[in-house]
PyMOL Python script that loads the backbone (N, CA, C, O; Angstrom):
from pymol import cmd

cmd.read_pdbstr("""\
ATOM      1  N   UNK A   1     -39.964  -4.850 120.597  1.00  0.00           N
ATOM      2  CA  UNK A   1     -40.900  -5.854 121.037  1.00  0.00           C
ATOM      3  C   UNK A   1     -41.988  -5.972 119.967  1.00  0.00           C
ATOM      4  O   UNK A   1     -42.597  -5.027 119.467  1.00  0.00           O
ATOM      5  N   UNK A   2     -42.160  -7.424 119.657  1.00  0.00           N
ATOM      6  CA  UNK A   2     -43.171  -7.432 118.475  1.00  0.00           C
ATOM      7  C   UNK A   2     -44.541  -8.176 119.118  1.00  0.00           C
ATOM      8  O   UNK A   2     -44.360  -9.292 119.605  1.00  0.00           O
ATOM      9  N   UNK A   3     -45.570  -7.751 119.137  1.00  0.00           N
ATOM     10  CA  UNK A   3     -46.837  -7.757 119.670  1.00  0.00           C
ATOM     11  C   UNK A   3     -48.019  -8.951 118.749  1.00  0.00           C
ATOM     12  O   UNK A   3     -48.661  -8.650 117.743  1.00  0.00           O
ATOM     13  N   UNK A   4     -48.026  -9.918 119.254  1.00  0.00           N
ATOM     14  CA  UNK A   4     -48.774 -10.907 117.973  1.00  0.00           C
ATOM     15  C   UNK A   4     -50.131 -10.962 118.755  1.00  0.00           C
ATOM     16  O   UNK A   4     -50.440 -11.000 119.946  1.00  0.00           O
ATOM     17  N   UNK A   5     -50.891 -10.947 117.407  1.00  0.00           N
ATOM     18  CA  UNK A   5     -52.301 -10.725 118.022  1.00  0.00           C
ATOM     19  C   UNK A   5     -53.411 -11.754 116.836  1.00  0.00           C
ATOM     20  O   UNK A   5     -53.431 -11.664 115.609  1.00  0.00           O
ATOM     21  N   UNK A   6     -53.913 -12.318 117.372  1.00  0.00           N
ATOM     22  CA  UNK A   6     -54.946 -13.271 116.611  1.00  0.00           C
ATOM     23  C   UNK A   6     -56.438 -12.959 115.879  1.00  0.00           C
ATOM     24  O   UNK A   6     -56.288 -12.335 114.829  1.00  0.00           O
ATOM     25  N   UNK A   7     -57.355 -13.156 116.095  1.00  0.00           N
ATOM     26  CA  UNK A   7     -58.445 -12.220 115.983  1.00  0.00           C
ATOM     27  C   UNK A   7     -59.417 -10.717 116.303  1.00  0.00           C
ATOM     28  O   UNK A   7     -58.526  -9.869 116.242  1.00  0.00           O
ATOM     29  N   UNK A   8     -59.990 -10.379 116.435  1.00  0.00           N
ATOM     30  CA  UNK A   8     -60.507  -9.520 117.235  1.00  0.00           C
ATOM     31  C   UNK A   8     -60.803  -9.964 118.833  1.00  0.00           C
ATOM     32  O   UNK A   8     -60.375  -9.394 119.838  1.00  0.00           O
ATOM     33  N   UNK A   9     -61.699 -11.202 118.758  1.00  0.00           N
ATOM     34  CA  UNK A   9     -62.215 -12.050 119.661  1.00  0.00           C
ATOM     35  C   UNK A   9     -61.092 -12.589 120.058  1.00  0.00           C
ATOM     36  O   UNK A   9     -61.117 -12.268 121.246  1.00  0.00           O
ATOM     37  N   UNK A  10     -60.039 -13.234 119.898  1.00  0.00           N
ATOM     38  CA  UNK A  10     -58.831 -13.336 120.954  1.00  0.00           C
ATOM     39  C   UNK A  10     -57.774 -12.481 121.501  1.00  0.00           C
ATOM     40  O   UNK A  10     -57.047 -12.633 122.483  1.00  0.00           O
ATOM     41  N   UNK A  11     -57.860 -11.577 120.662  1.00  0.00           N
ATOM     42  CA  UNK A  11     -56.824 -10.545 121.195  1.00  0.00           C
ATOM     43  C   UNK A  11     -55.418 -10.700 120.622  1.00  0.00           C
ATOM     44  O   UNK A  11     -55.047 -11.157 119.541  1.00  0.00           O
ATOM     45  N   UNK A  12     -54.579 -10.070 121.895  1.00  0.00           N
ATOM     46  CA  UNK A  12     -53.349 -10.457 121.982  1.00  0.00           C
ATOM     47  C   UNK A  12     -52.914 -12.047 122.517  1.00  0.00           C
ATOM     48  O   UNK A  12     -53.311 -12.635 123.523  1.00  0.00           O
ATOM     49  N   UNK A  13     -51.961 -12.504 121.473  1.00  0.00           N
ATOM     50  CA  UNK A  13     -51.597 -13.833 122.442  1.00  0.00           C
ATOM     51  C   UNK A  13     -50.461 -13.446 122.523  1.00  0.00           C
ATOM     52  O   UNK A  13     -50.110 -14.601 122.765  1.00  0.00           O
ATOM     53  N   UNK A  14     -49.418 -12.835 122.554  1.00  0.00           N
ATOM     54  CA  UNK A  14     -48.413 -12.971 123.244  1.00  0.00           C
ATOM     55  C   UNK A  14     -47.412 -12.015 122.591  1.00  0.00           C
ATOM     56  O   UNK A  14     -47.687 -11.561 121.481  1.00  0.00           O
ATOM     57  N   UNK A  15     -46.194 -11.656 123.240  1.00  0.00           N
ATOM     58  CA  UNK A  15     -45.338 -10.884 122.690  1.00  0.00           C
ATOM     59  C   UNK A  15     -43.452 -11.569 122.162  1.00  0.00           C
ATOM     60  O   UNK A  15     -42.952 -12.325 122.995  1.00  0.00           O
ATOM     61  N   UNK A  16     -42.858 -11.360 121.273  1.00  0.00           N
ATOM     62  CA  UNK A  16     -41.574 -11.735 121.102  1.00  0.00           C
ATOM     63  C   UNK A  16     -40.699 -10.323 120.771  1.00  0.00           C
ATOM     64  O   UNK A  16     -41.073  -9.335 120.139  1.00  0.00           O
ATOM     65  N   UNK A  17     -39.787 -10.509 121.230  1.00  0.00           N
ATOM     66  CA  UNK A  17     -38.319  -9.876 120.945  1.00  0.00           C
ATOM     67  C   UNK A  17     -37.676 -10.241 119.283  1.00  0.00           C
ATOM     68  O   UNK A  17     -37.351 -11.374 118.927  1.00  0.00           O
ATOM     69  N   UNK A  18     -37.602  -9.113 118.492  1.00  0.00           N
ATOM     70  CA  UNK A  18     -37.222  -9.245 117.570  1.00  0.00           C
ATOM     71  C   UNK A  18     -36.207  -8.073 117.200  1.00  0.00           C
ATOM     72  O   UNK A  18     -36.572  -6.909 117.032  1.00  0.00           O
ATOM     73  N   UNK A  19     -34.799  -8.545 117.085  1.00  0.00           N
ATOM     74  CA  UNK A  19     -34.054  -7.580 116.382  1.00  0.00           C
ATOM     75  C   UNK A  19     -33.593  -7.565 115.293  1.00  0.00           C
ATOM     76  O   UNK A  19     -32.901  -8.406 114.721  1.00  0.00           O
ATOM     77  N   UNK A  20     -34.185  -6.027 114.770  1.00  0.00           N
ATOM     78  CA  UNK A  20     -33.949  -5.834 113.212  1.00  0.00           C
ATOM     79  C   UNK A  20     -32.421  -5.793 112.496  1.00  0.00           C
ATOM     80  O   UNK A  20     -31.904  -6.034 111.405  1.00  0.00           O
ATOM     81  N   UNK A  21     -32.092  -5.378 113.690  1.00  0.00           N
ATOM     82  CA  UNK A  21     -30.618  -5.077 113.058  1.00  0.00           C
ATOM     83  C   UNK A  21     -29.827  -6.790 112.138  1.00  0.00           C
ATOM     84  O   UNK A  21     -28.982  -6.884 111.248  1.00  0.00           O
ATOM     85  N   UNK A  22     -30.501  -7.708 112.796  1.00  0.00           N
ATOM     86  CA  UNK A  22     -29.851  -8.848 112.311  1.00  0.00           C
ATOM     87  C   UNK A  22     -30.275  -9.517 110.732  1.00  0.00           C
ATOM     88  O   UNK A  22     -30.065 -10.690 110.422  1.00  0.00           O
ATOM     89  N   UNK A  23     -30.818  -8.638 109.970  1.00  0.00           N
ATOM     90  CA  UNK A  23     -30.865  -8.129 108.675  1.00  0.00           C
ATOM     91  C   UNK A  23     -30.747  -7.849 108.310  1.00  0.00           C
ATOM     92  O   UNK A  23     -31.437  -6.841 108.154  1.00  0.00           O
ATOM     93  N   UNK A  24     -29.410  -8.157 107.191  1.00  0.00           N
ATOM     94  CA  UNK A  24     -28.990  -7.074 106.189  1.00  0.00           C
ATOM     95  C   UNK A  24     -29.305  -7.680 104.565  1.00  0.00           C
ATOM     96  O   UNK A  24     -29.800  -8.742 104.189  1.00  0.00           O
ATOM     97  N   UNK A  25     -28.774  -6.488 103.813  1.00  0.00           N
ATOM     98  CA  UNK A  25     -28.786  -6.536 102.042  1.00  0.00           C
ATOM     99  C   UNK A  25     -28.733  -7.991 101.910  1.00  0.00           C
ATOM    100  O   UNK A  25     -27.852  -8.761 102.290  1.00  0.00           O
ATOM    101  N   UNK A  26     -30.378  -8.349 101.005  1.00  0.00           N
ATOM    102  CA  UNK A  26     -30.434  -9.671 100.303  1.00  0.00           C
ATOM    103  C   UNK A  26     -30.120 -10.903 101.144  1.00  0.00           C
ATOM    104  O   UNK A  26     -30.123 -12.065 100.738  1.00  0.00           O
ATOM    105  N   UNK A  27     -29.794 -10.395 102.622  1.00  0.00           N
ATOM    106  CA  UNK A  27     -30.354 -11.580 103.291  1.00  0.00           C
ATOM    107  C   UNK A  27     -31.554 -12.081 103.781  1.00  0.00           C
ATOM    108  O   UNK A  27     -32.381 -11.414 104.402  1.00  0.00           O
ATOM    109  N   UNK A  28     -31.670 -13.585 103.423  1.00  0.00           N
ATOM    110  CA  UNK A  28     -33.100 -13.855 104.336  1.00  0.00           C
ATOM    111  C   UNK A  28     -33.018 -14.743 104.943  1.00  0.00           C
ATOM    112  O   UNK A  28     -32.763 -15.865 104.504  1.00  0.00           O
ATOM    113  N   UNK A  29     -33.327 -14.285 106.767  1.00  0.00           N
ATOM    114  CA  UNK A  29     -33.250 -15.324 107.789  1.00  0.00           C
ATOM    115  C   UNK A  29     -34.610 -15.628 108.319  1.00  0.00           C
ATOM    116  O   UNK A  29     -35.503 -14.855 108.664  1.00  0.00           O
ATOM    117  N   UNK A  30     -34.568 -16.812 108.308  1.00  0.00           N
ATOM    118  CA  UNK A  30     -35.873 -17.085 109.114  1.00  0.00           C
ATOM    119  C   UNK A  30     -35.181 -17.774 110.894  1.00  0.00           C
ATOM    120  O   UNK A  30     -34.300 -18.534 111.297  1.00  0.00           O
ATOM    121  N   UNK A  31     -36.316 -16.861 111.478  1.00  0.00           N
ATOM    122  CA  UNK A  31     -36.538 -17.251 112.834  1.00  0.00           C
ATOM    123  C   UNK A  31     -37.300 -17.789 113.694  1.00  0.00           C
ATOM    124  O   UNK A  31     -38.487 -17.708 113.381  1.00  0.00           O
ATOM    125  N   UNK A  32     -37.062 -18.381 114.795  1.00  0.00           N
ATOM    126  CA  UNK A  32     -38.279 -18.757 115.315  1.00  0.00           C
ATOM    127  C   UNK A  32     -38.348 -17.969 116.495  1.00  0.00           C
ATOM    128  O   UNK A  32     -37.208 -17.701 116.873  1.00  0.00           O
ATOM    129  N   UNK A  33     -39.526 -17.328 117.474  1.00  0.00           N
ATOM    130  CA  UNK A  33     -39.198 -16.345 118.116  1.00  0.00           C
ATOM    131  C   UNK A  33     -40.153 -16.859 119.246  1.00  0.00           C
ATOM    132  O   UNK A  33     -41.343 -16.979 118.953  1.00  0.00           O
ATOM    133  N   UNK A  34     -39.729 -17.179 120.537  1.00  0.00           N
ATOM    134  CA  UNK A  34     -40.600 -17.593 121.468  1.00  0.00           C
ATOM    135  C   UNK A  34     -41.427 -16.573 122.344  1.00  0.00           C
ATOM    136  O   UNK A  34     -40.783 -15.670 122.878  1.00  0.00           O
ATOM    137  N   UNK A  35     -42.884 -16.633 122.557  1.00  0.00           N
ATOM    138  CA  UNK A  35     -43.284 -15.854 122.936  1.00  0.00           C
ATOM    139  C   UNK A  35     -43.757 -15.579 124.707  1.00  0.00           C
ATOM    140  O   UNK A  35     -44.157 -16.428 125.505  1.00  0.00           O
ATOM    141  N   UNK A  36     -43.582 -14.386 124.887  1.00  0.00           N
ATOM    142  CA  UNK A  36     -43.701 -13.481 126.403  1.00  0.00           C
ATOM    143  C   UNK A  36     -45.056 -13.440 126.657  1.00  0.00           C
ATOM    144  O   UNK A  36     -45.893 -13.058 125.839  1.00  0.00           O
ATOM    145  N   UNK A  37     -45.281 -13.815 127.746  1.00  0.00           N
ATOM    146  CA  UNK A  37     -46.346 -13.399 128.308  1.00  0.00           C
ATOM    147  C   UNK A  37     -47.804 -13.950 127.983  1.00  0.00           C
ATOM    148  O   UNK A  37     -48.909 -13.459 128.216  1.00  0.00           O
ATOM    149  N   UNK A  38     -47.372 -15.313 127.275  1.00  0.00           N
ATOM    150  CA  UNK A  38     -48.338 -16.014 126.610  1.00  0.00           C
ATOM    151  C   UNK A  38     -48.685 -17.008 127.681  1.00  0.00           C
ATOM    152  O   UNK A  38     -47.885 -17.249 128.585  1.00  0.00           O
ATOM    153  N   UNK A  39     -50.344 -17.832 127.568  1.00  0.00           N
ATOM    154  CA  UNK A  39     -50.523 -18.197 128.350  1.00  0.00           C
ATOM    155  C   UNK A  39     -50.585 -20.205 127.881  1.00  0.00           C
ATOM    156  O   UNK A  39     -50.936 -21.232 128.462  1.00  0.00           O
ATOM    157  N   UNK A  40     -50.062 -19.874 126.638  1.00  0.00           N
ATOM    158  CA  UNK A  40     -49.625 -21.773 126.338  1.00  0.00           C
ATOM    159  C   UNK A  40     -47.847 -21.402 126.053  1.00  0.00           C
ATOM    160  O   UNK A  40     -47.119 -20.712 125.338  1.00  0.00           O
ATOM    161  N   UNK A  41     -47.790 -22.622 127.416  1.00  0.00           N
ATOM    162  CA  UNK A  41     -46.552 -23.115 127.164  1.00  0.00           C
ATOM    163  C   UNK A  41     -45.459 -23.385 125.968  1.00  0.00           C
ATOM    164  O   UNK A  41     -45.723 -24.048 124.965  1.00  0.00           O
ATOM    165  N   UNK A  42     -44.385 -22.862 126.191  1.00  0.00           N
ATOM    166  CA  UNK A  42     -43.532 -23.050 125.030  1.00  0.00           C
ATOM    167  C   UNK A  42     -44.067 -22.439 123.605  1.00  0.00           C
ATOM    168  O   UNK A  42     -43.585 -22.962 122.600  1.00  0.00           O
ATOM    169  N   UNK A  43     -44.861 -21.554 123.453  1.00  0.00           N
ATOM    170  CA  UNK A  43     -45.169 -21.000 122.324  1.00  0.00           C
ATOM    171  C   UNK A  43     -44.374 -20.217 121.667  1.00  0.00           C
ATOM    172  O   UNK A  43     -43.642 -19.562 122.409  1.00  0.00           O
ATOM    173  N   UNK A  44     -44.232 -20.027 120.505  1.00  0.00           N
ATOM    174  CA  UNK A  44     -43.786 -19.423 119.029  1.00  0.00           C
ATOM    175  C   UNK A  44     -44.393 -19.213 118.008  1.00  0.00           C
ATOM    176  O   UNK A  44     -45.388 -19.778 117.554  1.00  0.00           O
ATOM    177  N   UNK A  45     -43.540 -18.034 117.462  1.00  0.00           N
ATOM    178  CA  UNK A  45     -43.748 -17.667 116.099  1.00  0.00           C
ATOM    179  C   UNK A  45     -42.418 -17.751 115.487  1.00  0.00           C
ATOM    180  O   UNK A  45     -41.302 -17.493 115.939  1.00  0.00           O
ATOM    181  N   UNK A  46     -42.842 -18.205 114.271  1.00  0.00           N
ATOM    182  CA  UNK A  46     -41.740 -18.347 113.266  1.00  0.00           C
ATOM    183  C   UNK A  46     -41.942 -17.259 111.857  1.00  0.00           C
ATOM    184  O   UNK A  46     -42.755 -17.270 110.932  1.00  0.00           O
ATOM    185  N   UNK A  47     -41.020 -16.531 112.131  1.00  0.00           N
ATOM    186  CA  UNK A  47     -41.116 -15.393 110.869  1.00  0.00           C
ATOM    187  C   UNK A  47     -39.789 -15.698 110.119  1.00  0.00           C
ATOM    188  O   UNK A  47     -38.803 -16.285 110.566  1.00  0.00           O
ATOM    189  N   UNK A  48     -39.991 -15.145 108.816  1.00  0.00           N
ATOM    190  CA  UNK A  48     -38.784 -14.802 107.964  1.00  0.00           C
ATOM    191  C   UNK A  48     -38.880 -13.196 107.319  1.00  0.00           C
ATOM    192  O   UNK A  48     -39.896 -12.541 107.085  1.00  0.00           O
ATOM    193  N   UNK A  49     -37.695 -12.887 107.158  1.00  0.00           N
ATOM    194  CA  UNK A  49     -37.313 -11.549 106.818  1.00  0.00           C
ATOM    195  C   UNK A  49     -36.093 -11.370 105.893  1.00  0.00           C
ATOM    196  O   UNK A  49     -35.184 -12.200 105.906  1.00  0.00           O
ATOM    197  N   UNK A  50     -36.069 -10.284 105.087  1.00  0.00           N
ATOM    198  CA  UNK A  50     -34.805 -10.178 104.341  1.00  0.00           C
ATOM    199  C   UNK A  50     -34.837  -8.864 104.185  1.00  0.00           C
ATOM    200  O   UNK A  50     -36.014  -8.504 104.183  1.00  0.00           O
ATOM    201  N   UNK A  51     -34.233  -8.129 104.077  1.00  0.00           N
ATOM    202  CA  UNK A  51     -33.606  -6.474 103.405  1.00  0.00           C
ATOM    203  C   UNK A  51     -33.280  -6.719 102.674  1.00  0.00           C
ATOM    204  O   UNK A  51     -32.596  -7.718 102.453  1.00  0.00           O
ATOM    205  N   UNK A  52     -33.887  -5.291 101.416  1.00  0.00           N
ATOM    206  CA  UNK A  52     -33.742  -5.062 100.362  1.00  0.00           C
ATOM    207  C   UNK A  52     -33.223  -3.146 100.167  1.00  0.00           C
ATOM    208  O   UNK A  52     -33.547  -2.115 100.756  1.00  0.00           O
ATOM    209  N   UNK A  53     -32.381  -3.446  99.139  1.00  0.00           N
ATOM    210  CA  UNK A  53     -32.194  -1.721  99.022  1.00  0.00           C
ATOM    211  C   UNK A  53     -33.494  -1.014  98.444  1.00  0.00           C
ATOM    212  O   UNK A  53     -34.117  -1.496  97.497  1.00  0.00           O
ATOM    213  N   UNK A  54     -33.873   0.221  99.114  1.00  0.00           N
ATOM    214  CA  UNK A  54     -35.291   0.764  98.107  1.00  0.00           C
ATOM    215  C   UNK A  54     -34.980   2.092  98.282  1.00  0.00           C
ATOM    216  O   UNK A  54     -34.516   2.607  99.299  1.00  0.00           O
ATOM    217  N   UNK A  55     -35.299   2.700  97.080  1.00  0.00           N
ATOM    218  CA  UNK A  55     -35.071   4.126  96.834  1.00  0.00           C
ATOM    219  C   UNK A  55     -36.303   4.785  97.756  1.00  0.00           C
ATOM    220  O   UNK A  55     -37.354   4.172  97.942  1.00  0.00           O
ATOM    221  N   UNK A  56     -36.072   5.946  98.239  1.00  0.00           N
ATOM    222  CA  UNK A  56     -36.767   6.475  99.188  1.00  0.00           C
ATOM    223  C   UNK A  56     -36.996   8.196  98.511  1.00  0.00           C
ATOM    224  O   UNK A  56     -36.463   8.381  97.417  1.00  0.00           O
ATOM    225  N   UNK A  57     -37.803   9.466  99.176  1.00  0.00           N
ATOM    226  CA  UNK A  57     -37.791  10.742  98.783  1.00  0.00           C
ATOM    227  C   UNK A  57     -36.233  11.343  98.896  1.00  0.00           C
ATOM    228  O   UNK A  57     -35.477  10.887  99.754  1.00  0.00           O
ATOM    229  N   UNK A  58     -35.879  12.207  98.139  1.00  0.00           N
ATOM    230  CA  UNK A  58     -34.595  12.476  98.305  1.00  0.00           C
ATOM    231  C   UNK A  58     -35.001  13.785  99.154  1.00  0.00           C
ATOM    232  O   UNK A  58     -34.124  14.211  99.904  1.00  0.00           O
ATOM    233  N   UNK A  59     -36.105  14.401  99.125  1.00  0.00           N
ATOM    234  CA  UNK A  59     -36.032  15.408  99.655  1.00  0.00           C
ATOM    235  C   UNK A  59     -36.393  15.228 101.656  1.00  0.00           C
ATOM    236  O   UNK A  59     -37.472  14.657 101.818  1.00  0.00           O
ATOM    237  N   UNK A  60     -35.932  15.476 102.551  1.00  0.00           N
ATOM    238  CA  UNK A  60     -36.024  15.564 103.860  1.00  0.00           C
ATOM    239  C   UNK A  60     -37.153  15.841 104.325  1.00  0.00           C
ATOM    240  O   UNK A  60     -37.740  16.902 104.113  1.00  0.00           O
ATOM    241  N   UNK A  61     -37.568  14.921 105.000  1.00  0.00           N
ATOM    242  CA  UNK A  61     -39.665  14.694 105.365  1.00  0.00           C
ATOM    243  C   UNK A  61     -39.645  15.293 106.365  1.00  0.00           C
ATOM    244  O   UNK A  61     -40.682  15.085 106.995  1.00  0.00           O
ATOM    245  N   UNK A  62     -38.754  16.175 107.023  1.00  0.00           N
ATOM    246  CA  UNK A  62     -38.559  17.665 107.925  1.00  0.00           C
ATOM    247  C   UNK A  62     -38.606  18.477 107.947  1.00  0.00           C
ATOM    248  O   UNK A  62     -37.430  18.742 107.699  1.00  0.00           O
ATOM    249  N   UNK A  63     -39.248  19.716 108.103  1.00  0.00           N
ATOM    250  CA  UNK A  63     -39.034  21.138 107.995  1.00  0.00           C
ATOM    251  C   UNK A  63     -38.162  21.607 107.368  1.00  0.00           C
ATOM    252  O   UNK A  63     -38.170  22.133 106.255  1.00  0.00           O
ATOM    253  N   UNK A  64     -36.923  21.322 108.476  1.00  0.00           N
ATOM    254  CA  UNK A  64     -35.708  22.139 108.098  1.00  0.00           C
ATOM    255  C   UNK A  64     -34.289  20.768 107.671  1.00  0.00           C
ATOM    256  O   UNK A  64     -33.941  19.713 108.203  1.00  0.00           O
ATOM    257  N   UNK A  65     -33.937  21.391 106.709  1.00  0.00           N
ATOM    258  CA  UNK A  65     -32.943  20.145 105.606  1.00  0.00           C
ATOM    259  C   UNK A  65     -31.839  20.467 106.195  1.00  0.00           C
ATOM    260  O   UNK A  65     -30.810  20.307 105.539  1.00  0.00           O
ATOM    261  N   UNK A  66     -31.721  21.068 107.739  1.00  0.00           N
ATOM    262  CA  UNK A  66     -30.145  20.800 108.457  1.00  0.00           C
ATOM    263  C   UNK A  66     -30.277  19.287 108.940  1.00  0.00           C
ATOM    264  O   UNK A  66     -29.280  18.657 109.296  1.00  0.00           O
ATOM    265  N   UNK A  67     -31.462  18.776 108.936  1.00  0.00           N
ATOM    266  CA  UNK A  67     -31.549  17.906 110.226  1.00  0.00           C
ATOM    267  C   UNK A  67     -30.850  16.223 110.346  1.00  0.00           C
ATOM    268  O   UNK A  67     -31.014  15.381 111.230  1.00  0.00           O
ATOM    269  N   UNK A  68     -29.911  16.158 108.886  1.00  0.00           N
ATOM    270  CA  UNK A  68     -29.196  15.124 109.164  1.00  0.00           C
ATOM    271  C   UNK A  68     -29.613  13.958 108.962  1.00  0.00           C
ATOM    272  O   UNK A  68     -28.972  12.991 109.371  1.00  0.00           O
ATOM    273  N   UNK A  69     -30.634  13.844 108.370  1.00  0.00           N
ATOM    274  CA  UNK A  69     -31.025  12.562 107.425  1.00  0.00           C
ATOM    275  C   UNK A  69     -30.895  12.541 106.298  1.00  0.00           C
ATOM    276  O   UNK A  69     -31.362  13.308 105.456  1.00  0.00           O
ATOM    277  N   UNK A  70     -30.050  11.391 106.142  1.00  0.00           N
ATOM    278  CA  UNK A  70     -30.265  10.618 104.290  1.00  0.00           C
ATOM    279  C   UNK A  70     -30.737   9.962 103.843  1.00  0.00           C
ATOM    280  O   UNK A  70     -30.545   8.747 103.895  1.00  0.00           O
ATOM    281  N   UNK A  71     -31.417  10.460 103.327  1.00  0.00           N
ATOM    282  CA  UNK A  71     -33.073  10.482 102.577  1.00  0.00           C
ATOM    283  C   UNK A  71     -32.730   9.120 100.959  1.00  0.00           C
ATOM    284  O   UNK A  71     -33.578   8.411 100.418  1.00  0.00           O
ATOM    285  N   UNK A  72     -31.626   9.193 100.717  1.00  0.00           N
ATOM    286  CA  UNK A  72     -31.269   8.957  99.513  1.00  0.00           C
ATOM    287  C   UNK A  72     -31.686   7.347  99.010  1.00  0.00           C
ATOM    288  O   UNK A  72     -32.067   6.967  97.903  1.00  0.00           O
ATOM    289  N   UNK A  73     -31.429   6.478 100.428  1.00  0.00           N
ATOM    290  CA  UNK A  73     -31.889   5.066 100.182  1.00  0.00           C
ATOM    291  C   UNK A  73     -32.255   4.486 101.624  1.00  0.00           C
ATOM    292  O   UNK A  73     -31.954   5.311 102.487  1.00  0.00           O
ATOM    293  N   UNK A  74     -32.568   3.832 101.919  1.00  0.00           N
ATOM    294  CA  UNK A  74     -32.781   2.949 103.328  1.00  0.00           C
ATOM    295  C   UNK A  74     -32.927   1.283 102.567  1.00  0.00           C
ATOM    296  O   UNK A  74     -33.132   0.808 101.450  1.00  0.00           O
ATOM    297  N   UNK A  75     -32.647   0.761 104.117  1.00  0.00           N
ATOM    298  CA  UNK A  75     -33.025  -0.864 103.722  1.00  0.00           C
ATOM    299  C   UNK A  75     -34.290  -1.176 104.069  1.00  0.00           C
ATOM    300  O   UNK A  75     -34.668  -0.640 105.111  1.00  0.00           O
ATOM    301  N   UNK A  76     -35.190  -1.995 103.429  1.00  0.00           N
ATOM    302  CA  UNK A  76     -36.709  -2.185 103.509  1.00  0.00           C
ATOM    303  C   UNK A  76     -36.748  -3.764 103.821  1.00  0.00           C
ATOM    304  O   UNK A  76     -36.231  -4.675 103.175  1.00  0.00           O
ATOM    305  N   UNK A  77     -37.567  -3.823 105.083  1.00  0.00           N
ATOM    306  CA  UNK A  77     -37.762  -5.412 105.486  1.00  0.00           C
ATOM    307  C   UNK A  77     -39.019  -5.745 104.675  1.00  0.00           C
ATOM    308  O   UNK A  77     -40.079  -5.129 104.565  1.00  0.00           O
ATOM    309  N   UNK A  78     -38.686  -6.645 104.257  1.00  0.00           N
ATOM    310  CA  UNK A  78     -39.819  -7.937 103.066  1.00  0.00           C
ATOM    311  C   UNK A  78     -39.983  -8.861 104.333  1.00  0.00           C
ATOM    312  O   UNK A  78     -40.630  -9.905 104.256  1.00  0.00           O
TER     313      UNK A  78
END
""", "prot")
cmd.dss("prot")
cmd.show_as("cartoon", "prot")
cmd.util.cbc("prot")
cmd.orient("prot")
């Protein structure tokens, strides 16, 4: 759930559903995302997004280096 918020003095206006998963490598989709719980009708936000490959720590940001993460690259939303 993505939380859109305007000024200090207005707050929150409203919330949208956004799934990341529908981004992959060097794609960029733009969406328009209608918002929850808002109090004007038919409202939206329109975002765009793309994943990119980005090198990350190779070493495990965990204690203990059983714990099954690969550290080696992740995809990074732009």
């Amino acid at each position: 759930m993505l939380t859109i918020a305007s000024s200090k003095e207005v707050g929150i206006i409203g919330k949208a559903e956004l799934d990341l998963s529908s981004y992959g490598h060097d794609s960029f989709n733009e969406l328009k995302l209608p918002l929850k719980e808002c109090k004007y009708e038919n409202a939206f936000i329109q975002i765009g997004l793309k994943g990119v490959e980005s090198k990350v720590l190779t070493q495990p940001t965990t204690p203990t280096a059983d714990s099954g993460v690969n550290n080696d690259s992740m995809l990074t939303l732009m």
